[in-house]
N, C-alpha and C positions, 0 to 999 in steps of 0.2 A: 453827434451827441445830441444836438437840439431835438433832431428828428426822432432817435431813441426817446427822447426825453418827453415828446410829445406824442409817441404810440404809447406810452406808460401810461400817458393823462387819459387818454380814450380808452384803453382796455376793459375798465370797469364797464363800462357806456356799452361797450361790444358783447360786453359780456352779459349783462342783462338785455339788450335788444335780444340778440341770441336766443338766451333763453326764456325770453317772451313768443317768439316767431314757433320754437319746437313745441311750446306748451298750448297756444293752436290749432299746430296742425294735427298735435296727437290723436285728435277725435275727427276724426275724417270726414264724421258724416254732417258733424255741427259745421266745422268749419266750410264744407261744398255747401251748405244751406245759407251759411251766413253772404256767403259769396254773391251764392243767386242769389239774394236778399236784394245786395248794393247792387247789384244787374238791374235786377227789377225797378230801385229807384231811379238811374240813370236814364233806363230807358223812360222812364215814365216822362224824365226831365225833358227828352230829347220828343215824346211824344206831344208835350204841350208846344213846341216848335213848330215840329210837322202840323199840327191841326191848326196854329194860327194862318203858317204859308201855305195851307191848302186851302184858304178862305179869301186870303189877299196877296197881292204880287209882292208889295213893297210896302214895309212898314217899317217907321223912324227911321229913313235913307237906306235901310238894309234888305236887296234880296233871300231866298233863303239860304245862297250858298254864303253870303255874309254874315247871316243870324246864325247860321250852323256853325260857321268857323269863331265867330263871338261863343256860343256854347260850348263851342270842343275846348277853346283856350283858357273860358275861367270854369269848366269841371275838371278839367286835367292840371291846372293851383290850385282848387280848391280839395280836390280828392286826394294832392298828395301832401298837403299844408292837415289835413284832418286824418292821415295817416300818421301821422309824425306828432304832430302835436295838439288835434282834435279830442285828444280825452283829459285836454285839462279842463274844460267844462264839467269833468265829474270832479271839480275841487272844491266845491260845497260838500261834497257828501265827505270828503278826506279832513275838512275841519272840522265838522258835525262829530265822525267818529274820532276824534284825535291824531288820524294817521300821520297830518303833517307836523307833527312833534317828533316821529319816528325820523322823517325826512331830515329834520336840525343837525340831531346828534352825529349825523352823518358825515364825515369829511370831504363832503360834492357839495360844489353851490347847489340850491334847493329849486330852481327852475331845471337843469340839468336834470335832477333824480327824479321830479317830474314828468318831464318830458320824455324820459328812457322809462317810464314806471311802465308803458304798456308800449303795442307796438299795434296798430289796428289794420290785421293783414287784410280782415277780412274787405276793405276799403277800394282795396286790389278791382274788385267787379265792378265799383261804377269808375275806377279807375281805368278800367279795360274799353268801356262804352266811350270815354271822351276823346281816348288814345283812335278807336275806331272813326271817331265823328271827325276828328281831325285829318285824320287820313285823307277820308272822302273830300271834306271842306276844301283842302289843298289840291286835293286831283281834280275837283270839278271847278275851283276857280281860278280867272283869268291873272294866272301873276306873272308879273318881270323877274324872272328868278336873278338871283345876285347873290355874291356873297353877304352883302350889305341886310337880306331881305331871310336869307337864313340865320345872320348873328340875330337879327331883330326877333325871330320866330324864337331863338333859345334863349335870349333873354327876357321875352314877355313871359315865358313859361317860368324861370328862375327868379324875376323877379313877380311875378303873379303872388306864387307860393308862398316868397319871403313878405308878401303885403296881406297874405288870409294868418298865416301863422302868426304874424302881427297881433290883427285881431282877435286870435284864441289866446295872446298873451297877456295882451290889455284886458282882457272879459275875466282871464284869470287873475291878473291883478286887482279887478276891482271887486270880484268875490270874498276877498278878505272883509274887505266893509260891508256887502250886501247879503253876502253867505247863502240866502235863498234867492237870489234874483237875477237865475240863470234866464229866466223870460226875458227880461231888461236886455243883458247882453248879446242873448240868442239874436236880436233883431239888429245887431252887428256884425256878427259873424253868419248866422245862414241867411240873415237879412241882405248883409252885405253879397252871401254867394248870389242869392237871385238877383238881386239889382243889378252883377257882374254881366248876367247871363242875357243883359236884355241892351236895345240900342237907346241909349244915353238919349237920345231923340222925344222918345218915347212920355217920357217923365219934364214935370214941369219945374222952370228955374232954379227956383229954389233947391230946390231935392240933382237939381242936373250938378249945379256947385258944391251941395255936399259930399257926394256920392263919387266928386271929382277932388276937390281941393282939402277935405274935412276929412271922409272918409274910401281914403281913393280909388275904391275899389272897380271906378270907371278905366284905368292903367292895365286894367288886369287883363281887360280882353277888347271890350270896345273901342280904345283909343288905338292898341298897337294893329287891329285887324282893320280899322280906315287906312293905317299906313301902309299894310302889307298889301290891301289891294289897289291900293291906289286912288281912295275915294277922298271925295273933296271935304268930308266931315263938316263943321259949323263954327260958329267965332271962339265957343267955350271948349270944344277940343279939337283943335289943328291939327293934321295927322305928325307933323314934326313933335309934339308932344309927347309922341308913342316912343322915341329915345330919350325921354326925362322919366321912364319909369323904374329905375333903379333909385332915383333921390325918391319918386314915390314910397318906393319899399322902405329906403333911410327915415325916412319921416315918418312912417308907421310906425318902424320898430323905436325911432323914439320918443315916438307918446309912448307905445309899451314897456318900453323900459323903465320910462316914470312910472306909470302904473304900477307896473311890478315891485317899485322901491317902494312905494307910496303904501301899497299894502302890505309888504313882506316886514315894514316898520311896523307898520299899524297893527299885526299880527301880534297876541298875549299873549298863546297859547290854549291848548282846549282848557285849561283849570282843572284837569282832574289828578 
């Protein structure tokens, strides 16, 4: 009964992803464009990689099979955290027109109908380039395989996700008070993606504890890939670390959720 009880709660949710994903694909030829689109970004991503490690051996402790497997693990949370829940950034434009008034009347809590309002397949192509880099990163580096070293690999990628998603929840909550000041937040969330993508080394103190303990988007990839391969990392992130990233995700999502209340209150309605 519980279980009946809870495909009834999700059906709606099914039913609109559903019918976001067929409406799509119906134009075949926008959608293969948009696809290579996020191709083309990914690679681009992975090209500013390659031309650093074609220049230098080792930079911030990482060679390039460590910067690469840091790249694969925070584009592959971050490309599936912006599939899923990346177009709540368009919620300035949904108060501006009134939409989320529509959203109220609605018998779904108002983050839900959100978050199922769109489904961004097209996401899939730079999705496919991190799934690739990963690949590689793992075949060409020296690891102690374990069961221990693969829970670690699927929950860096699970909780990476549930830590960018985070982000696009908090930048959507605090849209309600800023409404134009997707710029501000932008530099959270794709701010955060790049910070993800690079070796915590790199960056100075200050910005190494934000980007770890503030905004942690150091968990996503850099912390848990010093533990996969066994590197000695530095006093501010220990590789044992790299198994505290699930309370990282917890502690995102509860700034976000205050966010979320804090503005979901704050919200009057468009007045018209």
């Amino acid at each position: 009964m519980g279980d009946e009880t809870l495909s009834e709660r999700l059906r709606p949710y099914r039913v609109l992803l559903a019918s976001r994903a067929r409406a799509q694909m119906q134009y075949r030829t926008s959608f293969v464009t948009d696809i290579l689109g996020t191709v083309g970004v990914g690679l681009a991503e992975f090209a500013e990689v390659w031309v650093i490690f074609h220049n230098v051996d080792v930079l911030g402790g990482l060679d390039f099979t460590a910067a690469l497997l840091v790249f694969a693990l925070s584009n592959l949370a971050f490309s599936l955290a912006d599939m899923f829940v990346g177009h709540l950034d368009q919620l300035p434009r949904y108060i501006r027109a009134g939409q989320v008034d529509a959203f109220y009347v609605r018998p779904l809590p108002l983050l839900a109908q959100l978050m199922t309002s769109d489904l961004s397949l097209r996401r899939v192509g730079r999705l496919s380039v991190a799934l690739v880099a990963l690949t590689v990163a793992l075949t060409r580096a020296d690891i102690a395989w374990s069961l221990g070293t693969v829970a670690l690999i699927a929950l860096t990628v699970v909780s990476g996700t549930a830590i960018f998603s985070a982000l696009f929840t908090a930048a959507g909550g605090l849209q309600f008070f800023l409404v134009d000041g997707s710029e501000f937040t932008n530099a959270f969330t794709y701010g955060g993606s790049y910070a993800a993508q690079q070796s915590q080394q790199v960056f100075p103190d200050p910005l190494r504890i934000f980007w770890t303990f503030v905004v942690p988007t150091a968990f996503v990839a850099y912390i848990p890939a010093v533990a996969i391969l066994d590197l000695p990392g530095d006093p501010l992130a220990p590789p044992w670390l790299a198994w505290c990233t699930p309370l990282a995700a917890l502690l995102a999502w509860g700034i976000a959720g205050l966010c979320w209340r804090l503005g979901t209150r704050h919200y009057q309605g468009a007045g018209g």
